[in-house]
N, CA, C and O atoms as CSV, one atom per row, in Angstrom:
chain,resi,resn,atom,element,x,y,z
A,1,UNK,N,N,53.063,107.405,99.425
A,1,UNK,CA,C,54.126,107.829,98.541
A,1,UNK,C,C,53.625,109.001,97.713
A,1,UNK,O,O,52.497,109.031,97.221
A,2,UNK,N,N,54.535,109.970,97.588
A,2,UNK,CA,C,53.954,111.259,96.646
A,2,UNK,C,C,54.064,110.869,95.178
A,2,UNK,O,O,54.729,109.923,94.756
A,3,UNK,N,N,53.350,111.692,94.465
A,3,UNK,CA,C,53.714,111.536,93.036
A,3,UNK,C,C,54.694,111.794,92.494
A,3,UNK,O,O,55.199,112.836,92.911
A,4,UNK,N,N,55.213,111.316,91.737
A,4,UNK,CA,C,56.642,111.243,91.364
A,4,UNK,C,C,57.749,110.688,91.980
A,4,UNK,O,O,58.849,110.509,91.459
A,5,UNK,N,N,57.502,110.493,92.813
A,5,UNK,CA,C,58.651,109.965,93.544
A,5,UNK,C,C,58.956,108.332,93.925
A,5,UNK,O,O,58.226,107.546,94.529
A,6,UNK,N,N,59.709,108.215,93.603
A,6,UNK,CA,C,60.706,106.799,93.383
A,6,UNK,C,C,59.823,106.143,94.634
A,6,UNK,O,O,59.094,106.780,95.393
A,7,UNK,N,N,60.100,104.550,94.659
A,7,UNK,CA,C,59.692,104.066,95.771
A,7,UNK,C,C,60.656,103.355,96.421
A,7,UNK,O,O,61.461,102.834,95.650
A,8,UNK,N,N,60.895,103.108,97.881
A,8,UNK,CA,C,61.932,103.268,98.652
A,8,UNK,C,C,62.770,101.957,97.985
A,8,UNK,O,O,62.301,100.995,97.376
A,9,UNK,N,N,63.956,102.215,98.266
A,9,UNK,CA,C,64.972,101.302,98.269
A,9,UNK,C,C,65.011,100.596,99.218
A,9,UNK,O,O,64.579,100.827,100.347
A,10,UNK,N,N,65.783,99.249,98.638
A,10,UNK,CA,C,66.066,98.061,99.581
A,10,UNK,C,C,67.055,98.415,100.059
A,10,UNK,O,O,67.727,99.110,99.296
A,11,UNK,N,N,67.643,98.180,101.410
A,11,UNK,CA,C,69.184,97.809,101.835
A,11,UNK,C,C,69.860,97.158,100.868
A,11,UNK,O,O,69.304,96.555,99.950
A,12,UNK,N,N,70.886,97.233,101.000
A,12,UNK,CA,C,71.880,96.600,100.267
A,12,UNK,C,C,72.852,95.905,101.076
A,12,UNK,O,O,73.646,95.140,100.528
A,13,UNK,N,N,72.873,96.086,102.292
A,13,UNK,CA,C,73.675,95.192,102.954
A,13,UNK,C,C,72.979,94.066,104.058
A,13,UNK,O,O,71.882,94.399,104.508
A,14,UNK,N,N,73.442,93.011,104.430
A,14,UNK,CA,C,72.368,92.346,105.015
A,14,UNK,C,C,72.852,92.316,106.641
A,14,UNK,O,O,73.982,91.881,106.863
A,15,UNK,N,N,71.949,92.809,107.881
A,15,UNK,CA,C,72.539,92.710,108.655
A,15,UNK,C,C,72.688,91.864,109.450
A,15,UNK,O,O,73.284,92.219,110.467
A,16,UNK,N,N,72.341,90.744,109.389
A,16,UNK,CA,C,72.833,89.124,109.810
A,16,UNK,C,C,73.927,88.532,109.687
A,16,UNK,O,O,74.414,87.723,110.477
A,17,UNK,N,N,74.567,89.087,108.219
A,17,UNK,CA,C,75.673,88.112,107.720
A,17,UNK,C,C,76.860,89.415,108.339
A,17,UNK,O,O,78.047,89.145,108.150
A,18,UNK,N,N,76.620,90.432,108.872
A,18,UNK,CA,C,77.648,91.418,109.084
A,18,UNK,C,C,77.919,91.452,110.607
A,18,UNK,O,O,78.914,91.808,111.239
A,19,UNK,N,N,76.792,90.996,110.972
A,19,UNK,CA,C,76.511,90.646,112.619
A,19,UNK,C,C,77.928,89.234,112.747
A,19,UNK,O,O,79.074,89.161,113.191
A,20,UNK,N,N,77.272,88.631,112.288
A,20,UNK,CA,C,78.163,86.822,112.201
A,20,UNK,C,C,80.192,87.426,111.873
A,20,UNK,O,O,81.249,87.018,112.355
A,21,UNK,N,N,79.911,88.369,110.992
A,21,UNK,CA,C,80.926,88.694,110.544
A,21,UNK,C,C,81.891,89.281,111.852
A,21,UNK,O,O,83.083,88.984,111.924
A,22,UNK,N,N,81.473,89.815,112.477
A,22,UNK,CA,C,81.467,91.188,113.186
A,22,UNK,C,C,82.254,90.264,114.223
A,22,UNK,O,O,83.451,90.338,114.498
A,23,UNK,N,N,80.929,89.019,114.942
A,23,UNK,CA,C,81.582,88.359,115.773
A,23,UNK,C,C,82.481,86.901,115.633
A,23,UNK,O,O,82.923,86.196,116.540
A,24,UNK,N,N,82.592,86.699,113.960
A,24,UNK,CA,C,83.918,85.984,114.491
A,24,UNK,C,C,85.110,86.366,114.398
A,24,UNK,O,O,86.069,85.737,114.847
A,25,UNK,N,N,85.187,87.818,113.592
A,25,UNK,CA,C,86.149,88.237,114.099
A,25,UNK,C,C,86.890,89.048,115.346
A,25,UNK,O,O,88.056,89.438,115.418
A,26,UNK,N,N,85.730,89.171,116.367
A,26,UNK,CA,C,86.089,89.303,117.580
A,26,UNK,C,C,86.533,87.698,118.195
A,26,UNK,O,O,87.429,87.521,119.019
A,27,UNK,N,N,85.779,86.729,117.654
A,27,UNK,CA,C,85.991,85.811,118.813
A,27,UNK,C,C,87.977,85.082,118.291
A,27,UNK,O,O,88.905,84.603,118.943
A,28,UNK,N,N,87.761,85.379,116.939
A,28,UNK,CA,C,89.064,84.358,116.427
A,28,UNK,C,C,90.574,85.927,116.683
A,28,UNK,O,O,91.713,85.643,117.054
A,29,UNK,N,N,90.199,87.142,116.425
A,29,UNK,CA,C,91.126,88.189,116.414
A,29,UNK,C,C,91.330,88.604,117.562
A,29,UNK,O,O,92.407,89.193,117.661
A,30,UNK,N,N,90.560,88.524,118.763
A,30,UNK,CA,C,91.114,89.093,119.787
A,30,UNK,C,C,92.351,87.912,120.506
A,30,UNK,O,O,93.576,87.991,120.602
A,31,UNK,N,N,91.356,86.841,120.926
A,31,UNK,CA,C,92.670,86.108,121.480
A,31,UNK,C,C,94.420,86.342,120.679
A,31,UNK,O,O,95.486,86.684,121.191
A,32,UNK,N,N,94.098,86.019,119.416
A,32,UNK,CA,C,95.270,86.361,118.318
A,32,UNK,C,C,96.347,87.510,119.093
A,32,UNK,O,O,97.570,87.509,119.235
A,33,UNK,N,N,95.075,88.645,119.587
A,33,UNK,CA,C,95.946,89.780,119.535
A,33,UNK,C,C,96.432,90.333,120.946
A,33,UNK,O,O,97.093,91.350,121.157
A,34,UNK,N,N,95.827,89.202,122.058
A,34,UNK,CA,C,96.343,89.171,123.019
A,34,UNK,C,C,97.468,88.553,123.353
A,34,UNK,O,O,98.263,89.001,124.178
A,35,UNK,N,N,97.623,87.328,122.639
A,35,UNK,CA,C,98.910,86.605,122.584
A,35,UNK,C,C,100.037,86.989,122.317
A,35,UNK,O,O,101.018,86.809,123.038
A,36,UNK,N,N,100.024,87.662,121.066
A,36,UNK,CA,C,101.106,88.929,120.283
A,36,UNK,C,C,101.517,90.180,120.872
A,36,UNK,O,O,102.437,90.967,120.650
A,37,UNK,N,N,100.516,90.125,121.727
A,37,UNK,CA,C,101.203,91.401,122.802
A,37,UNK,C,C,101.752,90.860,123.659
A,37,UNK,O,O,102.692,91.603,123.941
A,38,UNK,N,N,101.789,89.616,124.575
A,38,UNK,CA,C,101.872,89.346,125.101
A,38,UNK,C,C,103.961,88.528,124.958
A,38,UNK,O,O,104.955,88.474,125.682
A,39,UNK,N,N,103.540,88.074,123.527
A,39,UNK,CA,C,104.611,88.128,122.972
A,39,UNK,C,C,105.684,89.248,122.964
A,39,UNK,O,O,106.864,89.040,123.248
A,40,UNK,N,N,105.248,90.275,122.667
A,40,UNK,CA,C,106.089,91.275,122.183
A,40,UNK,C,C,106.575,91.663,123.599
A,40,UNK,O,O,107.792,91.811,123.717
A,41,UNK,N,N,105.867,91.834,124.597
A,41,UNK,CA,C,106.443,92.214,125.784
A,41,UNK,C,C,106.772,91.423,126.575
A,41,UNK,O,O,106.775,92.108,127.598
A,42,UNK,N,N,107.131,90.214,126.929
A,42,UNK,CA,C,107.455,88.790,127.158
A,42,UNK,C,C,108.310,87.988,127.430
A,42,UNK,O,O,108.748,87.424,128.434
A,43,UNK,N,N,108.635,88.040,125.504
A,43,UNK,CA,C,109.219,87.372,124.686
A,43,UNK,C,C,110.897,86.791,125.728
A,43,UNK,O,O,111.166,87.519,126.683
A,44,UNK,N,N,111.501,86.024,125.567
A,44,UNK,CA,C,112.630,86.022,126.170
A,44,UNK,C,C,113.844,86.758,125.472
A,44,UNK,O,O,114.648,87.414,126.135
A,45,UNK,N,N,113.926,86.631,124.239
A,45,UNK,CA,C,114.967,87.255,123.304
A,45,UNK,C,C,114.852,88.935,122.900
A,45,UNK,O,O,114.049,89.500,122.157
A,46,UNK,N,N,115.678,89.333,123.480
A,46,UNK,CA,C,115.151,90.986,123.367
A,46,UNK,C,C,115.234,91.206,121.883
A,46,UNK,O,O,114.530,92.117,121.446
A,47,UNK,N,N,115.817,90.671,121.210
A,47,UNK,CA,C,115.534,91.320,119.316
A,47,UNK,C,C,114.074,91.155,118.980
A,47,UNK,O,O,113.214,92.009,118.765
A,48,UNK,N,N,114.005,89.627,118.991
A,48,UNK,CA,C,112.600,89.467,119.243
A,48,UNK,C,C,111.390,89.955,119.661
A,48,UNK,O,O,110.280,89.664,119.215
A,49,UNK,N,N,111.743,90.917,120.781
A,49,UNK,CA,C,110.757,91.626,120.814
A,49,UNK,C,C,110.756,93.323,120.272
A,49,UNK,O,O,109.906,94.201,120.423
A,50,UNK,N,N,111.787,93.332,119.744
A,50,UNK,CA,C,111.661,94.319,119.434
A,50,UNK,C,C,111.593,94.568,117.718
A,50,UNK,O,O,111.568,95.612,117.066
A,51,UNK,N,N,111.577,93.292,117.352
A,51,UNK,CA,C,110.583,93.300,116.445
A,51,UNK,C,C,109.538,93.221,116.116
A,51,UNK,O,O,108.895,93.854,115.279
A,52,UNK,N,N,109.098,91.798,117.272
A,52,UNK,CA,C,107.771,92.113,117.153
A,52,UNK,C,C,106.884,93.343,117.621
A,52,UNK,O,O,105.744,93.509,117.186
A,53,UNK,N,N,107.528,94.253,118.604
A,53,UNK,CA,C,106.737,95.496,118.987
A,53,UNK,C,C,107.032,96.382,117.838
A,53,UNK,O,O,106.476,97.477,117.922
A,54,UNK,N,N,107.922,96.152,116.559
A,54,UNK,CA,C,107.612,97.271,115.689
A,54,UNK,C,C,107.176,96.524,113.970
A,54,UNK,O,O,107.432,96.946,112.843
A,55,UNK,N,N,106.580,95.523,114.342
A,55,UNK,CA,C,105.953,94.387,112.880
A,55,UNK,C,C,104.671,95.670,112.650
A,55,UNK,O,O,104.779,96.450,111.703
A,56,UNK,N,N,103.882,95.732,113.301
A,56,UNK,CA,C,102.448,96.590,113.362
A,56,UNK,C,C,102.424,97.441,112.780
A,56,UNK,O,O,101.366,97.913,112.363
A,57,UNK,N,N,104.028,98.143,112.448
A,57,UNK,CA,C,104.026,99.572,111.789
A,57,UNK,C,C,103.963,99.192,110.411
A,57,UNK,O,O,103.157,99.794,109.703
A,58,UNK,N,N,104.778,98.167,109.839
A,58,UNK,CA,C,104.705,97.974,108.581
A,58,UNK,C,C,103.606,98.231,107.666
A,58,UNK,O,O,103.449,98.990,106.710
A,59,UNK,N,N,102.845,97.298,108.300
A,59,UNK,CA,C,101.207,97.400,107.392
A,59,UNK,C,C,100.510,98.814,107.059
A,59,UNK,O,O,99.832,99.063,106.062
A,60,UNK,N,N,100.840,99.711,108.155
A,60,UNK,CA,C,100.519,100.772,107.723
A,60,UNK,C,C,101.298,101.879,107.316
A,60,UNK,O,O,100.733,102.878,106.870
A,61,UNK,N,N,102.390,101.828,107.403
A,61,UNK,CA,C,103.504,102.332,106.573
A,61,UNK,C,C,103.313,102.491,104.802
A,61,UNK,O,O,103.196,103.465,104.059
A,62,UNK,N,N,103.356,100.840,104.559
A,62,UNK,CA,C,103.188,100.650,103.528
A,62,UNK,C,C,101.635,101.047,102.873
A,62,UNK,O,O,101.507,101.168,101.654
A,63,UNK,N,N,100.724,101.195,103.616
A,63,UNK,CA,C,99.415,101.926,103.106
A,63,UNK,C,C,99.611,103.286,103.109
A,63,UNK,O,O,99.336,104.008,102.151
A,64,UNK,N,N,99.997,103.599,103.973
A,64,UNK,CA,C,99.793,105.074,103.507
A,64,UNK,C,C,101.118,106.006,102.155
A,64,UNK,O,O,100.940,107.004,101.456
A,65,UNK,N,N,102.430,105.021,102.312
A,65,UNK,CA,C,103.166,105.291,101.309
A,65,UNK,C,C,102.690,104.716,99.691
A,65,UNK,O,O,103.297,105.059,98.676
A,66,UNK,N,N,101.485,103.778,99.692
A,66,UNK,CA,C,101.833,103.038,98.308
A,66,UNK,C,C,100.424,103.270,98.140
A,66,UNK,O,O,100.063,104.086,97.293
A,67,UNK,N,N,99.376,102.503,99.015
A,67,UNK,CA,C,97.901,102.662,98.853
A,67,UNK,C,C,96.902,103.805,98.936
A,67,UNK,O,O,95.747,103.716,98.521
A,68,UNK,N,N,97.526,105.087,99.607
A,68,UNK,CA,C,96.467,105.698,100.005
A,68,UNK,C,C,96.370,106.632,98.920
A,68,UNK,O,O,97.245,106.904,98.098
A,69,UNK,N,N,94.973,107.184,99.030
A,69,UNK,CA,C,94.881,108.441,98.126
A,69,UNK,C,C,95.790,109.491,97.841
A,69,UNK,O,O,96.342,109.602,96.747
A,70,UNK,N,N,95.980,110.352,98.901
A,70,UNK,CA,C,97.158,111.080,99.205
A,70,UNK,C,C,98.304,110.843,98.896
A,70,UNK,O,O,99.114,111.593,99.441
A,71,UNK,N,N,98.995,109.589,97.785
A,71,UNK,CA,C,100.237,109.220,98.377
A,71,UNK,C,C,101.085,110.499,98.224
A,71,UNK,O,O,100.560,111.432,97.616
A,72,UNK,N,N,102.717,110.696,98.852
A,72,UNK,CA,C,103.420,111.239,98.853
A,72,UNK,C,C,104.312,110.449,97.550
A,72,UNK,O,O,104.489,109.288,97.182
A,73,UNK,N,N,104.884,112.277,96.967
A,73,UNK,CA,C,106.047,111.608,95.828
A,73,UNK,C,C,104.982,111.361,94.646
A,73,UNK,O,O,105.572,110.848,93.695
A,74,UNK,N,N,103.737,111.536,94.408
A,74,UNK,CA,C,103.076,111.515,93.165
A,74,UNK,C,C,103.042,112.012,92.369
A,74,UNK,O,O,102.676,111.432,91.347
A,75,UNK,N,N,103.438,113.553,92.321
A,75,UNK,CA,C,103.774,114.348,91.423
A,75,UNK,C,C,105.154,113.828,91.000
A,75,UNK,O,O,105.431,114.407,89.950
A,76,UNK,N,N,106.229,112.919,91.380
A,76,UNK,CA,C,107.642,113.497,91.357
A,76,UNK,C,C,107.707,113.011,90.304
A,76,UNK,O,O,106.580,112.941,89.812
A,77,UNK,N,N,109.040,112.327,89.192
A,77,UNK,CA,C,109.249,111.737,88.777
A,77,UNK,C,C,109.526,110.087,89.243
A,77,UNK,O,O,109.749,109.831,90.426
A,78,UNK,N,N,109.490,109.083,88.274
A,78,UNK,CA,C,109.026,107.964,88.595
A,78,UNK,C,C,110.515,107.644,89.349
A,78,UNK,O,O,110.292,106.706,90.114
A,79,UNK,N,N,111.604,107.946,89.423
A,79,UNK,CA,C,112.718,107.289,90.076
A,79,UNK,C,C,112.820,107.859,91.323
A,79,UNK,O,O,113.256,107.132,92.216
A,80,UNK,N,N,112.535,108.936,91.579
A,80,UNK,CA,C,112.451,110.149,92.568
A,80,UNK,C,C,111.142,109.898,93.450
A,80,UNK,O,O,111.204,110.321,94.605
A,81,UNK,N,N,110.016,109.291,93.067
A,81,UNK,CA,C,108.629,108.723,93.783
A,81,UNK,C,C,108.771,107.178,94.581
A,81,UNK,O,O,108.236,106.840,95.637
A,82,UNK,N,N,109.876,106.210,93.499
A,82,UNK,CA,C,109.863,104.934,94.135
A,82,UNK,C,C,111.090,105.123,94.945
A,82,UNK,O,O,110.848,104.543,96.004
A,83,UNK,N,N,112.495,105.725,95.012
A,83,UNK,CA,C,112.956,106.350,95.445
A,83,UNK,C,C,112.956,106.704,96.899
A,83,UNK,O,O,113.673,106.210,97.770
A,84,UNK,N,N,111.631,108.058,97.093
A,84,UNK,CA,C,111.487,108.407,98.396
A,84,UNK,C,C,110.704,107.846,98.804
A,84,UNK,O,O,110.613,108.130,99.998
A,85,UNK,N,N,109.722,106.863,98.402
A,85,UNK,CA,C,108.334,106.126,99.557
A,85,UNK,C,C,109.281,105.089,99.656
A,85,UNK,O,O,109.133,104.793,100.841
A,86,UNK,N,N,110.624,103.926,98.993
A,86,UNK,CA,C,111.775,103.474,100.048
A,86,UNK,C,C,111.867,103.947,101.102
A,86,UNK,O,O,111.444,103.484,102.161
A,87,UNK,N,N,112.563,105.149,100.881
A,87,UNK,CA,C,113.516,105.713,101.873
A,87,UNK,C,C,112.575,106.275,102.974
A,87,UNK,O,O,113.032,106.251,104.116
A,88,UNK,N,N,111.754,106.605,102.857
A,88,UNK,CA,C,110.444,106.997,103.613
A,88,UNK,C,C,110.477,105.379,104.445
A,88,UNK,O,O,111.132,105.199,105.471
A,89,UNK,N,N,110.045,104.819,104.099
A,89,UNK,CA,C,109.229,103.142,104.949
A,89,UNK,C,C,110.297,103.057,105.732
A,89,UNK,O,O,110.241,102.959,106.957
A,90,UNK,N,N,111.748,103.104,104.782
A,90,UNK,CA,C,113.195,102.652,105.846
A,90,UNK,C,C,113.111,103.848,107.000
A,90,UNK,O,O,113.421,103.551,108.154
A,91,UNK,N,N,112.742,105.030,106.720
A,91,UNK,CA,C,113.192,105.630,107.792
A,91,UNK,C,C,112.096,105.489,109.271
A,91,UNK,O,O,112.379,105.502,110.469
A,92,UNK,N,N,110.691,105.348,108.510
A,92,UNK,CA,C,109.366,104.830,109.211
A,92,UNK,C,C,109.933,103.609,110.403
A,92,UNK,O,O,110.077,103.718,111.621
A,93,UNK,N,N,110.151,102.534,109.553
A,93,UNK,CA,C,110.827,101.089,110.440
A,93,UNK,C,C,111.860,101.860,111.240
A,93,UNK,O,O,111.582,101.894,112.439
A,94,UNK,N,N,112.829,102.405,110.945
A,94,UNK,CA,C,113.781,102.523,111.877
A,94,UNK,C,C,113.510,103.396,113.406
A,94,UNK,O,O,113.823,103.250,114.588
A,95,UNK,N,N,112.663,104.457,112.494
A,95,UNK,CA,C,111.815,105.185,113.733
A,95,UNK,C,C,110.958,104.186,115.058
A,95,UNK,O,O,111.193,104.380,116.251
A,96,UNK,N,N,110.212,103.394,114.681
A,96,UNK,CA,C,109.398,102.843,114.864
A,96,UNK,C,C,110.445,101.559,115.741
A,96,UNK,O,O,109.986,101.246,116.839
A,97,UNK,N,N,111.645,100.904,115.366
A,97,UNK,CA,C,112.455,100.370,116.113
A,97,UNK,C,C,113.068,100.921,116.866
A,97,UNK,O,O,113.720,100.129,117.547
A,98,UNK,N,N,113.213,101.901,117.119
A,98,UNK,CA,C,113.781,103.310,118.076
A,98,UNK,C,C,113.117,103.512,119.321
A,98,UNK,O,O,113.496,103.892,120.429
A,99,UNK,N,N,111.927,103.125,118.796
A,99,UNK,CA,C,110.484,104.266,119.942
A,99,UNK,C,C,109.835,102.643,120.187
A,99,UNK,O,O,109.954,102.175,121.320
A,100,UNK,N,N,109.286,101.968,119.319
A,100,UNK,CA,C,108.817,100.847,120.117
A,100,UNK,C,C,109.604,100.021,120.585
A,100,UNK,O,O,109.399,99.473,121.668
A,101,UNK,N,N,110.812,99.754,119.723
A,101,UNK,CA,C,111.903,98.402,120.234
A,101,UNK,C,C,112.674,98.674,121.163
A,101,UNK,O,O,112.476,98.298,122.318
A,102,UNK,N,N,113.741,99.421,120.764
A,102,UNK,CA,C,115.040,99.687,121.908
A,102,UNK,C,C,114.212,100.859,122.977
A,102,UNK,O,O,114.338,100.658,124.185
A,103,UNK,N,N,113.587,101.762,122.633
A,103,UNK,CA,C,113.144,102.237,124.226
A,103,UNK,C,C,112.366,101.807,124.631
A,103,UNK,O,O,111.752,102.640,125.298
A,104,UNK,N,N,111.918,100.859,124.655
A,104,UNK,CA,C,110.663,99.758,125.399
A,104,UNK,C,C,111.095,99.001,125.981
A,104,UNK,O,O,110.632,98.679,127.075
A,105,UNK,N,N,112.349,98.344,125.340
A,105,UNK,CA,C,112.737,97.586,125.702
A,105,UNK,C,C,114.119,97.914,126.901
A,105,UNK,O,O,114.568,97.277,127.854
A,106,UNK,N,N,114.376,98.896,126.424
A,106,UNK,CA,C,115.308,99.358,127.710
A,106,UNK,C,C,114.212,100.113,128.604
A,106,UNK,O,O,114.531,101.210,128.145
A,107,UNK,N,N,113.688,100.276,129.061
A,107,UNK,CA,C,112.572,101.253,129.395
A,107,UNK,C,C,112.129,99.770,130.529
A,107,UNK,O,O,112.632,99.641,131.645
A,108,UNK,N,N,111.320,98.983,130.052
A,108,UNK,CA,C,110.607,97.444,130.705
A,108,UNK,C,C,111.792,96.483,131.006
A,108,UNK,O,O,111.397,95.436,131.519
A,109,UNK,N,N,112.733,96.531,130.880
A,109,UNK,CA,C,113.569,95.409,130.863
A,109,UNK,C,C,114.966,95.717,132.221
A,109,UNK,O,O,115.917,96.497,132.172
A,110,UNK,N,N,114.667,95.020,133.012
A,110,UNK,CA,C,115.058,95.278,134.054
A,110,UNK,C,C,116.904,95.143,133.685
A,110,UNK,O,O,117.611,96.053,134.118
A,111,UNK,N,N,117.443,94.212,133.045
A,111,UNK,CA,C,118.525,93.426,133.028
A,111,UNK,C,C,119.310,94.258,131.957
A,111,UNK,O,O,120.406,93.869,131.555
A,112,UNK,N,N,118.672,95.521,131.459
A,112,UNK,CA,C,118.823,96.226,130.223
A,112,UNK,C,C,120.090,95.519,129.288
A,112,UNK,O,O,121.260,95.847,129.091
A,113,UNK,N,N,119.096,94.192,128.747
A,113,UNK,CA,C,119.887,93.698,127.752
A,113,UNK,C,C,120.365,94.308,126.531
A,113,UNK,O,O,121.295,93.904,125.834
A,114,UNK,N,N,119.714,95.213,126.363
A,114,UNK,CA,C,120.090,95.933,124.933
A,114,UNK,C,C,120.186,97.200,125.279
A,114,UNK,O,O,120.463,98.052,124.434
């Protein structure tokens, strides 16, 4: 070690418990997320699936309109900010039921129920 200089730091994270971490959420999240697809494209009830092929957007809809750094509408005024990140998410979902639901579902669906 030179003079003056600090002596090394510990980790701070432990990599055993991130390892364990790592794999149960592969072992418990994947099946999860095979099923749900499996669902969504499947499903017998065409609404049904065309909700569930557009549930996924939500979560990140709502992060990037409310949580993220960046949000949009931060400068605006406060009626005009809660306002458009609404009307924003509504138009997000509807998009998102457009492109994943009804053309997927007319698109895969032989009997073009919807």
């Amino acid at each position: 070690m030179r003079a003056g200089a600090s002596p090394p730091t510990r980790a701070r994270r432990l990599p055993g418990r991130r390892a364990w971490l790592t794999a149960a959420l592969v072992i418990i999240g994947l099946p999860l997320a095979v099923v749900y697809v499996d669902l969504a494209l499947t499903f017998p009830n065409p609404a049904a699936r065309i909700a569930l092929r557009s549930l996924p957007v939500l979560p990140l809809a709502i992060w990037t309109l409310w949580l993220d750094g960046d949000r949009p509408f931060e400068a605006s005024p406060r009626w005009r900010k809660h306002g458009g990140r609404l009307l924003s998410l509504l138009a997000i979902m509807a998009l998102a039921v457009v492109l994943l639901g009804l053309f997927l579902n007319w698109l895969y669906d032989p009997a073009r129920v919807l």
